[in-house]
N, C-alpha and C positions, 0 to 999 in steps of 0.2 A: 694372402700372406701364408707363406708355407713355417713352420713351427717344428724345427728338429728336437725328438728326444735321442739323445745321446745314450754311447755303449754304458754309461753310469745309472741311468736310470728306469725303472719301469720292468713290468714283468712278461713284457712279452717281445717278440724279438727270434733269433738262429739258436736253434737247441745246443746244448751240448752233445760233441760226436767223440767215439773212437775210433781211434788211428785209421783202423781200419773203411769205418764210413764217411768221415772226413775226407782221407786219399781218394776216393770215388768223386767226388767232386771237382772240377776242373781246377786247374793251377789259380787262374782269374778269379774264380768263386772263394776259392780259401782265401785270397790275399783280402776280399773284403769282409768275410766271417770273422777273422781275427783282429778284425777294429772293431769290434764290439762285443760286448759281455753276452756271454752262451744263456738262453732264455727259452722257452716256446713260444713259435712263431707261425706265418702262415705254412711254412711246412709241416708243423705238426696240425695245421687244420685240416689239410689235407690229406695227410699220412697218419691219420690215428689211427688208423685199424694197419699199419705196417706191417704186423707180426703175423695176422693173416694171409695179407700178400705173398709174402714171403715164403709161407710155409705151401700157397700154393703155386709154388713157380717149381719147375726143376731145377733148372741153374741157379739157383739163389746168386752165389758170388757175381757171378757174368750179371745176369738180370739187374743186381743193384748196379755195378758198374757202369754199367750202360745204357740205362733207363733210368732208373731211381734215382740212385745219386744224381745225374747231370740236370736231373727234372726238380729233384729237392733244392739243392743247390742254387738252381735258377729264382724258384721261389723265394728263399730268405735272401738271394743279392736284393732281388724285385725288394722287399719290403725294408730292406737296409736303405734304397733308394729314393723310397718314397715314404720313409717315416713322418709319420706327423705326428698331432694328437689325435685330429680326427683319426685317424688308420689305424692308430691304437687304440683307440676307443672300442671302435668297427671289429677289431680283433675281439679282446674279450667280450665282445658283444656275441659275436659267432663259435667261439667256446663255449661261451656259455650255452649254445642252443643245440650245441651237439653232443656235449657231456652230459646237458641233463635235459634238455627237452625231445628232442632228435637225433637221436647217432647215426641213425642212417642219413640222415641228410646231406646235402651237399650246397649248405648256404652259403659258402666261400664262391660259389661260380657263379649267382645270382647275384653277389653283393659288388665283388673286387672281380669285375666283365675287365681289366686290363692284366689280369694275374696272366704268366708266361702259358701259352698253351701245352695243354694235357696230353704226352703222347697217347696215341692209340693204345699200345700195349697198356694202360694203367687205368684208363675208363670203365 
């Protein structure tokens, strides 16, 4: 039995974006980001060292546009998808182990093996 938590409740979930990181994201990904309340999600499990990435890319703009975002994006559709409890669970379960027991880890690719694949460039 699959158990939907809705854009009204729960804390984990598609971040809040600006305009500008938002737009990076494919037309399809936005239309399903704005049915639901902006949250941390498995994109930000992923992406939490973003500020690093970024600062080592040249093209920062290009690079998000066409890697990052369509890659982030994929992610929070994927878990809009397939929200349950369980998965929510599963989420702050794996925050929790990268915030405070692991930050280098990368227990999101061990746990959620159906998350969209990681381009090259972001491995």
């Amino acid at each position: 039995m699959k158990i939907m938590i809705t854009g009204a409740s729960g804390f984990i979930g598609p971040r809040p974006l600006t305009d500008e990181t938002f737009n990076a994201y494919l037309m399809s990904t936005q239309e399903v980001l704005i049915t639901v309340r902006p949250r941390p999600g498995v994109g930000s499990i992923q992406f939490r060292g973003e500020q690093k990435l970024l600062s080592n890319l040249d093209t920062v703009k290009i690079n998000y546009a066409n890697i990052i975002g369509p890659h982030k994006g994929a992610l929070e559709v994927w878990y809009v998808n397939n929200n349950t409890v369980k998965l929510y669970f599963i989420c702050i379960f794996l925050t929790i182990i990268i915030i405070i027991i692991s930050p280098k880890s990368r227990p999101h690719e061990l746990i959620l093996k159906e998350l969209p694949t990681t381009p090259l460039g972001l491995k």
